[in-house]
C-alpha positions in Angstrom: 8.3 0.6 -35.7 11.9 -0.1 -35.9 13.2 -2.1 -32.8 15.8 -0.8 -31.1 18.5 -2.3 -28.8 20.5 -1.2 -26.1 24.2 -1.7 -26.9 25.4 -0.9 -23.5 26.9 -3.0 -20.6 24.3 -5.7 -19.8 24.9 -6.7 -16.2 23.1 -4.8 -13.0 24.8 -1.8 -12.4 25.3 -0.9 -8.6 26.4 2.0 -6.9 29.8 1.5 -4.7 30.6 2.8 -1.6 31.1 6.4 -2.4 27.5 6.9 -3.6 29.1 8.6 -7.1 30.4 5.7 -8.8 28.1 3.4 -10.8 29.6 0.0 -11.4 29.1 -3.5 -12.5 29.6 -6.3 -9.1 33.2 -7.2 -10.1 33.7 -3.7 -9.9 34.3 -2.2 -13.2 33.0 1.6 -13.4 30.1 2.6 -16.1 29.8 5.8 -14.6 31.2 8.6 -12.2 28.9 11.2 -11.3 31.4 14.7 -9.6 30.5 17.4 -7.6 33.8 19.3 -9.1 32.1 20.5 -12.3 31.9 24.2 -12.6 32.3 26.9 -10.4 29.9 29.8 -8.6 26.2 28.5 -9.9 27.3 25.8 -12.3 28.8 23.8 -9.2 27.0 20.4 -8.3 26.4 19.8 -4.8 27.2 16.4 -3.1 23.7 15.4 -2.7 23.3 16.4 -6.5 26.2 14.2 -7.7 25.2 11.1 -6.0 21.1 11.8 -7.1 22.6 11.8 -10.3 24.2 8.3 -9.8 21.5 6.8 -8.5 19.3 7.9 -11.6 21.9 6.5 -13.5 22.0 2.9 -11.7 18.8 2.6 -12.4 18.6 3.7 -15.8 18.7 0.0 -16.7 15.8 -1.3 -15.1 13.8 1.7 -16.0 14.3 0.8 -19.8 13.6 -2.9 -19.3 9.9 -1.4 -17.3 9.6 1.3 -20.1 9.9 -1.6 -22.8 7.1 -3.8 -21.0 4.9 -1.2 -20.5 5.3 -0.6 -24.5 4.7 -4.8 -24.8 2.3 -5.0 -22.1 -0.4 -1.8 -23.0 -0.6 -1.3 -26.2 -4.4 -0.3 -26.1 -3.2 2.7 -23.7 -1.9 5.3 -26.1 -0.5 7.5 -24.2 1.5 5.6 -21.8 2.7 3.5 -24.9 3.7 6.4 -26.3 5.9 8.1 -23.5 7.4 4.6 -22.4 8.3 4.6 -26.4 9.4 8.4 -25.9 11.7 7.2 -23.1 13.0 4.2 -24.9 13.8 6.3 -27.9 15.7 8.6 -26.1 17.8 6.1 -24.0 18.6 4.2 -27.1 18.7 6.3 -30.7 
C-alpha cells in the first residue's frame, strides 16, 4: 500500500471569531466557509456555513485519528479499511 502524505498547511487550524473562517493562530486563512452561495434552495444558511467550518477545522485531527486507527488495528478489517477509505479521500 502506497503511503500517502498530506501536503497541506501543517499547523492547528482554528476557527476565528466569525465562526466561517478557518485559520492558522497567526491568523492566516485556510478556509472561508459563505452563506452567499446560490440562491432560492441552493442558498446556505448561517448555521450551515459555520457547520461547514467547523468540519473543516477539524479535518486535520480527524486524518491524524483516521491514520492511527489504520496503525493501531490492523486485525480489524473493516475499520482499517474505512479509516483507509477516509485517508484516501482526504489525500489522493
Amino acid at each position: 500500500m502506497e503511503k500517502l502524505e498530506f501536503k497541506g498547511t501543517k499547523r492547528e487550524w482554528i476557527l476565528n471569531g466569525n465562526g466561517r473562517t478557518v485559520q492558522l493562530k497567526n491568523g492566516n486563512t485556510i478556509a472561508y466557509t459563505s452563506n452567499q452561495f446560490g440562491t432560492g434552495s441552493g442558498y446556505v444558511s448561517e448555521s450551515k456555513a459555520e457547520a461547514n467550518a467547523k468540519l473543516i477545522a477539524a479535518a486535520p485531527d480527524l486524518l491524524e485519528f483516521a491514520q492511527e486507527m489504520v496503525r493501531r488495528c490492523p486485525n480489524s478489517t473493516w475499520l482499517s479499511e474505512q479509516a483507509q477509505k477516509a485517508i484516501e479521500k482526504a489525500l489522493k
